[in-house]
Structures are given as structure tokens and as C-alpha cells.
RODO-2510 file (C-alpha; in nm, 4 decimals, decimal comma):
residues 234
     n   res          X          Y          Z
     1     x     0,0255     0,6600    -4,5128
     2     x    -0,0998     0,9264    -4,2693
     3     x    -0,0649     0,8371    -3,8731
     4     x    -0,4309     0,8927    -3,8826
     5     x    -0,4897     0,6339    -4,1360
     6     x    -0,3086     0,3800    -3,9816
     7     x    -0,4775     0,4493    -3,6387
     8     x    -0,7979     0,3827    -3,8276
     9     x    -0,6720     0,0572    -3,9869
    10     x    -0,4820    -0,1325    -3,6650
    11     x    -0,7895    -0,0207    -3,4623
    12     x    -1,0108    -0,2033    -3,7137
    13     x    -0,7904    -0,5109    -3,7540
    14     x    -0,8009    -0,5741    -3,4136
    15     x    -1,2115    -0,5010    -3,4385
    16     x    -1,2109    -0,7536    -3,6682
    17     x    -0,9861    -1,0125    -3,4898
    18     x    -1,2832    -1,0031    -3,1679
    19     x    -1,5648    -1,0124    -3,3788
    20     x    -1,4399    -1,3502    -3,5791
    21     x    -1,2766    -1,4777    -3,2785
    22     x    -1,6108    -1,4075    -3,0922
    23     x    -1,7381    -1,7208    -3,2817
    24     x    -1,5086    -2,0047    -3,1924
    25     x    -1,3475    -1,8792    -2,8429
    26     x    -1,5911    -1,9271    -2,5395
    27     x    -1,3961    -1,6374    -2,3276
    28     x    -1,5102    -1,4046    -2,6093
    29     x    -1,8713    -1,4150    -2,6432
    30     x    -2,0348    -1,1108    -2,5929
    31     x    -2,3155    -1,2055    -2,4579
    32     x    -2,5413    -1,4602    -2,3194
    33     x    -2,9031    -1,5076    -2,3275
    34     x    -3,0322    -1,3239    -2,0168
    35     x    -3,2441    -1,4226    -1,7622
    36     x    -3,2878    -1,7868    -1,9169
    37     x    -2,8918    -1,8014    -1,8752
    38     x    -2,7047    -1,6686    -1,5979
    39     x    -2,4186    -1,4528    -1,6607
    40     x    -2,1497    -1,5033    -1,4724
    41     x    -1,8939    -1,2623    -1,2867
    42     x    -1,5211    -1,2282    -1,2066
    43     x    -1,4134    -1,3665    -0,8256
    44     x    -1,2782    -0,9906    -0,7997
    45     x    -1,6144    -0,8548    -0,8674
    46     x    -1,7921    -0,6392    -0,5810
    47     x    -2,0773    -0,4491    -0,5245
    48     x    -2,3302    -0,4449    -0,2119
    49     x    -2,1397    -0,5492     0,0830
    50     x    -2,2981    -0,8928     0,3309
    51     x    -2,2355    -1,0176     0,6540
    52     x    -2,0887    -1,3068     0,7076
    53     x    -2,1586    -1,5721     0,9556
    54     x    -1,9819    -1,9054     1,0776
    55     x    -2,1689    -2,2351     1,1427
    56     x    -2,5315    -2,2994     1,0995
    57     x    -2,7040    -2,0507     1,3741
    58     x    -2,6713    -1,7293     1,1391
    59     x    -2,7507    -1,5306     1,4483
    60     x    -2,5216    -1,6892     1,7204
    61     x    -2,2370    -1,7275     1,4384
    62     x    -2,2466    -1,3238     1,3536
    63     x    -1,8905    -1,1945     1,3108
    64     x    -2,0524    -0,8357     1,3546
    65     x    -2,0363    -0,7125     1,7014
    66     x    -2,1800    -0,4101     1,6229
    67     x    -1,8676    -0,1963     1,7128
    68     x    -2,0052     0,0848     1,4308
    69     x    -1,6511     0,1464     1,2809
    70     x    -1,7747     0,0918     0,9388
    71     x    -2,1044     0,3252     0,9929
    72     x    -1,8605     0,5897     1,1115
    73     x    -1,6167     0,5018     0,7834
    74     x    -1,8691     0,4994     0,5497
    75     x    -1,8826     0,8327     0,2840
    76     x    -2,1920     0,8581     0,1852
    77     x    -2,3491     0,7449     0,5350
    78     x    -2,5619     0,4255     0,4193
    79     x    -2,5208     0,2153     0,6995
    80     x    -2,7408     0,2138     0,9830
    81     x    -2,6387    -0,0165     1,2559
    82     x    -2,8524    -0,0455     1,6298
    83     x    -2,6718    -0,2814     1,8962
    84     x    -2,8663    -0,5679     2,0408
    85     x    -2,9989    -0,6249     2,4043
    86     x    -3,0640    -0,8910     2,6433
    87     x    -3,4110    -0,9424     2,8428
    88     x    -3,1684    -0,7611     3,1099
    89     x    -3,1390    -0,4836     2,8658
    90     x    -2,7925    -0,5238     2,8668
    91     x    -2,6026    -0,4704     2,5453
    92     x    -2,5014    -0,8023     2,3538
    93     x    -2,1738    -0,7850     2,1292
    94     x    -2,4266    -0,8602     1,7843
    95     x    -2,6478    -0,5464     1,5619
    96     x    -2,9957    -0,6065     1,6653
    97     x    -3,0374    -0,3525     1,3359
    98     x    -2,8017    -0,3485     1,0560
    99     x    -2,8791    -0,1623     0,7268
   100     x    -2,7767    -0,0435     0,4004
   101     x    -2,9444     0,1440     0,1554
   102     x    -2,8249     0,0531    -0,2022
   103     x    -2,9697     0,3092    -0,3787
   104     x    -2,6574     0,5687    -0,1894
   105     x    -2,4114     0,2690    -0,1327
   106     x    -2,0826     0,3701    -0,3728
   107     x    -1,9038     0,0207    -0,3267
   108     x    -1,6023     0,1694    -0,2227
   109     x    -1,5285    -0,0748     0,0066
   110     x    -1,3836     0,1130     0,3402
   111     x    -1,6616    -0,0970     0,5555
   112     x    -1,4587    -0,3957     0,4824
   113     x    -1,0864    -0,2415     0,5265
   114     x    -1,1609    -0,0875     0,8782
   115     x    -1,3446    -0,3898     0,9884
   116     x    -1,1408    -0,5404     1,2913
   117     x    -1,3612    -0,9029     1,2736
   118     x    -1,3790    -0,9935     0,8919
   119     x    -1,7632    -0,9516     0,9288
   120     x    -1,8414    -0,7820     0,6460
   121     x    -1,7480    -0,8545     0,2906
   122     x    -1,8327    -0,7191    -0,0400
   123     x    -2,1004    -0,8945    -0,2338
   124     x    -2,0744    -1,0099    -0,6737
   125     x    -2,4307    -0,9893    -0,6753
   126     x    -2,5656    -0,7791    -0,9309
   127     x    -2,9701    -0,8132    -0,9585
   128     x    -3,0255    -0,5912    -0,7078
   129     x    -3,3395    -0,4139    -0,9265
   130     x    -3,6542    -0,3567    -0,7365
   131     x    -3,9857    -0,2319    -0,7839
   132     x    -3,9838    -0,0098    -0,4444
   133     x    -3,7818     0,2683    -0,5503
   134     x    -3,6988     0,3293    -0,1110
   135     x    -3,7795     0,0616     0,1283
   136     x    -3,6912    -0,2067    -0,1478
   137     x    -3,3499    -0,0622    -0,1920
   138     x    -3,3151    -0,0335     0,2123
   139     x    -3,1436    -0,3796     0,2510
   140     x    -3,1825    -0,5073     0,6211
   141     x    -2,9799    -0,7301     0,8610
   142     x    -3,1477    -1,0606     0,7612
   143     x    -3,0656    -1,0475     0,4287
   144     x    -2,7442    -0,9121     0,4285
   145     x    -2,6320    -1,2117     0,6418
   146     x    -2,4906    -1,4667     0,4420
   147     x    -2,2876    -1,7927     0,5047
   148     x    -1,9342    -1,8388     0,5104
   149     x    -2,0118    -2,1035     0,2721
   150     x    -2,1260    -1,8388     0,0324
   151     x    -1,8166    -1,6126     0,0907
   152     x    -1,5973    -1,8962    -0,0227
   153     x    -1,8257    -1,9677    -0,3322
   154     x    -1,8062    -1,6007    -0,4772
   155     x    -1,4372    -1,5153    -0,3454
   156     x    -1,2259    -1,8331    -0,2915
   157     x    -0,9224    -1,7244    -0,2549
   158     x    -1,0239    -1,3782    -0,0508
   159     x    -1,2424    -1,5949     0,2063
   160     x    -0,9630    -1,8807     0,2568
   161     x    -0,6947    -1,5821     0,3440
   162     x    -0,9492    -1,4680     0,5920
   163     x    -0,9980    -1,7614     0,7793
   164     x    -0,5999    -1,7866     0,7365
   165     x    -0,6021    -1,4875     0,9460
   166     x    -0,8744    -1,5665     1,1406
   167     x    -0,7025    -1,8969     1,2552
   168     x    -0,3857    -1,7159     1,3160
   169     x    -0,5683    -1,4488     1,5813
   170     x    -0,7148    -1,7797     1,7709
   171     x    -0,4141    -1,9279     1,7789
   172     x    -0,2464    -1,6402     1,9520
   173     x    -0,5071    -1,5625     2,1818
   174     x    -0,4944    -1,9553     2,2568
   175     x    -0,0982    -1,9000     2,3639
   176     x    -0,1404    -1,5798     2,5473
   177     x    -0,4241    -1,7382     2,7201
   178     x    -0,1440    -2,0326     2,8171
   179     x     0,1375    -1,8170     2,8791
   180     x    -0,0963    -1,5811     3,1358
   181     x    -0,2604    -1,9156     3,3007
   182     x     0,1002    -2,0643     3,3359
   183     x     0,2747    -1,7139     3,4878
   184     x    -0,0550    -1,7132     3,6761
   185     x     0,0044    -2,0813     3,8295
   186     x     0,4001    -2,0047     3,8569
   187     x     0,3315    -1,6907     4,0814
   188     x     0,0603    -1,8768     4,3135
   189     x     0,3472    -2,1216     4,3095
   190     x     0,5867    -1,8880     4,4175
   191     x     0,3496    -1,7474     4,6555
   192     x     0,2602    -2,0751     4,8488
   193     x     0,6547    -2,1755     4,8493
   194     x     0,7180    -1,8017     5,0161
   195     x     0,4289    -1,8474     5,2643
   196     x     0,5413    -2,1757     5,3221
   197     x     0,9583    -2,0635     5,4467
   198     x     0,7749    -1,7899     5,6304
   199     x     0,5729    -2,0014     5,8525
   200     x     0,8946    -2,2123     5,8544
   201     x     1,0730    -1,9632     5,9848
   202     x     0,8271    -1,8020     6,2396
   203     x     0,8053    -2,1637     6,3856
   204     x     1,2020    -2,2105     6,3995
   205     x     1,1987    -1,8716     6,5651
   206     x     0,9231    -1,9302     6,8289
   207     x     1,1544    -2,2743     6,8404
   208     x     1,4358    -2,0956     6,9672
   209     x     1,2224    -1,8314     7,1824
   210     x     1,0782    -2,1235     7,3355
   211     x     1,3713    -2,2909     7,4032
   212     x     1,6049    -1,9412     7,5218
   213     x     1,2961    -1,9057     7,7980
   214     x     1,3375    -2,2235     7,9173
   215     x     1,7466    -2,2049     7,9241
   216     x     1,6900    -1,8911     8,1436
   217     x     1,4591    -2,0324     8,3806
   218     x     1,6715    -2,3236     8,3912
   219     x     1,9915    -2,0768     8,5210
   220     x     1,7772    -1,8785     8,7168
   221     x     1,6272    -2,2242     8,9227
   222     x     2,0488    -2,2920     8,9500
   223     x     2,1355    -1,9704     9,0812
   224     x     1,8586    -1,8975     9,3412
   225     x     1,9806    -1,9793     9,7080
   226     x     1,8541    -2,3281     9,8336
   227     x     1,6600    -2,3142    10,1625
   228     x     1,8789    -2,3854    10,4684
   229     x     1,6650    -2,6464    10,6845
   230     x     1,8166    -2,5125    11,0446
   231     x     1,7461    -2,1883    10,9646
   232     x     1,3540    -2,2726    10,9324
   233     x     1,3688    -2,4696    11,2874
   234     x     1,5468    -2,1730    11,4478
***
């Protein structure tokens, strides 16, 4: 038998092996009836990226602070971000605009590697389709936020190593925090104890001024000539 031929006949065996296994097995069904049944994806699966938030307040629990390292990271330049202001004007750590255009997003993920907060994270979903071929594919700051809820729903194991991490930074800035507020309070320490034997000592030394001034006068009072009554009457 040619190499050919037996190419032909393992490839077809193992044709036949999914297509009757297809029938009985669950994890080989080839397809599902879609949109009355929701097909379901792989945890690994990504696409659009979202921003997460923590809590209930989806704008005061933002991760994003708008530091525009994954606008600058991004290829093919679909993210658009504008940093938020106070009724000072004053610039507040949060995007007060934050979008993505799917239609030129590549999913390549690079937003979410230089990301320094774990803020943004990339999305399974997939019906992304659209009847507005432009400003329906521009995807906007509201709905790209999503819960951290959600993160932990589509990528269980990826979301619980980020708030791994996550725990780990507050715990360190919680003990460098300590260890600066407790070299802070040993220092005034020290300063108050050295304050303290200097004014010690400037009082032992005006002590012992005080106290050579009055030894001289004493000596001085001793050694002056007393005054010789006759010699006043003569």
C-alpha cells in the first residue's frame, strides 16, 4: 500500500471515529442550536477587552486611572482614553472617556500586559454584531465597565490570581506604610530625647555658671580690705 493511500485511510478512520462519536459524547457535538441555545466558550477565550471595577459604585470602584499606557501600547491605535476632572478642574486619577473601536481592535492583548492596576481584562464575549457599521462598533466607557463579579464568572482562575496579586501589593504598601510611620515615631523619639539632654545640659551649665559667679564674688567680698573705724573718726 502506497504512503498516499494510507494517509487517505487513517485520515478517514479517524473522520469516522468523530462523526459516530459525535452522537453519544456531549464534548463532541458540533453544534448547538443557535440563538435559542447559547453556545458556550473556553475560560481561555478572549476577544474585546472590559474594565473592571470593585464593589458596587462602578464609577468610584474603577481600577483605571487613566495613566494611557495601554493607548500608547496599543498597535493598531483603538483606544481612546480622556482623563476626568473635578468642579476645580483638577485632574481625578479615573478616564472621564475611555474607548475602543472593535471594528480595528486585533485582540492581541498588550492593553492588559502593560497595565500596572489589573484594570483592564480581555472579554469571551463574542456577539459583538451591530447594525451601525461605525458608532455601533465604537464601544464606550460605560459599557466596557464590567464587575469583578463578571471577571471571575468568565475567567476564574485568571481573576482569583489577580486579586492574589492585588492583595499582595496592599499588603506591602500596608507594611511600608508601618515601617515609615514607626521610623517616623522612632526619629521624633530620638529627637525629643536629644532636645531633652540638651536643655539638660544647658541648665547644668548655667548651674555651674551660676554657681562659679557666686564663688567669685564670695572670694572677692573675703579679700577686699575691711573699713578701719579710727581711720573714719580721724
Amino acid at each position: 500500500m502506497s504512503l498516499i493511500a494510507k494517509g487517505i485511510l487513517q485520515g478517514m478512520a479517524v473522520t469516522a471515529k468523530n462523526f459516530i462519536q459525535s452522537y453519544y459524547k456531549k464534548g463532541r457535538l458540533p453544534t448547538v442550536e443557535y440563538p435559542e441555545e447559547k453556545s458556550t466558550v473556553n475560560q481561555f477565550t478572549r476577544n474585546i477587552p472590559f474594565l473592571v471595577y470593585d464593589g458596587e459604585d462602578e464609577i468610584e470602584g474603577m481600577r483605571c486611572t487613566a495613566c494611557k499606557l495601554c493607548e500608547k501600547a496599543c498597535p493598531p491605535q483603538c483606544i481612546y482614553i480622556i482623563k476626568d476632572t473635578d468642579e476645580n478642574d483638577k485632574p481625578i486619577k479615573r478616564p472621564k472617556v475611555f474607548d475602543i473601536d472593535s471594528s480595528v481592535c486585533m485582540s492581541c492583548q498588550l492593553c492588559v500586559e502593560v497595565c500596572p492596576f489589573e484594570s483592564i481584562r480581555m472579554d469571551s464575549e463574542f456577539e459583538l454584531s451591530n447594525e451601525n457599521r461605525f458608532e455601533g462598533l465604537l464601544i464606550n466607557r460605560d459599557e466596557l465597565l464590567k464587575s469583578n463579579e463578571y471577571y471571575h464568572e468568565i475567567h476564574p482562575i485568571e481573576a482569583q490570581e489577580t486579586d492574589d496579586r492585588i492583595a499582595a501589593k496592599i499588603a506591602e504598601a500596608e507594611t511600608k506604610k508601618k515601617a515609615r510611620e514607626e521610623k517616623a515615631r522612632l526619629a521624633a523619639e530620638a529627637k525629643q530625647a536629644a532636645a531633652a539632654m540638651k536643655a539638660a545640659e544647658e541648665a547644668a551649665a548655667e548651674t555651674e555658671t551660676s554657681a562659679t559667679e557666686q564663688a567669685q564674688q564670695s572670694e572677692a567680698k573675703a579679700e577686699a580690705p575691711e573699713d578701719n573705724p579710727e581711720t573714719k573718726n580721724t
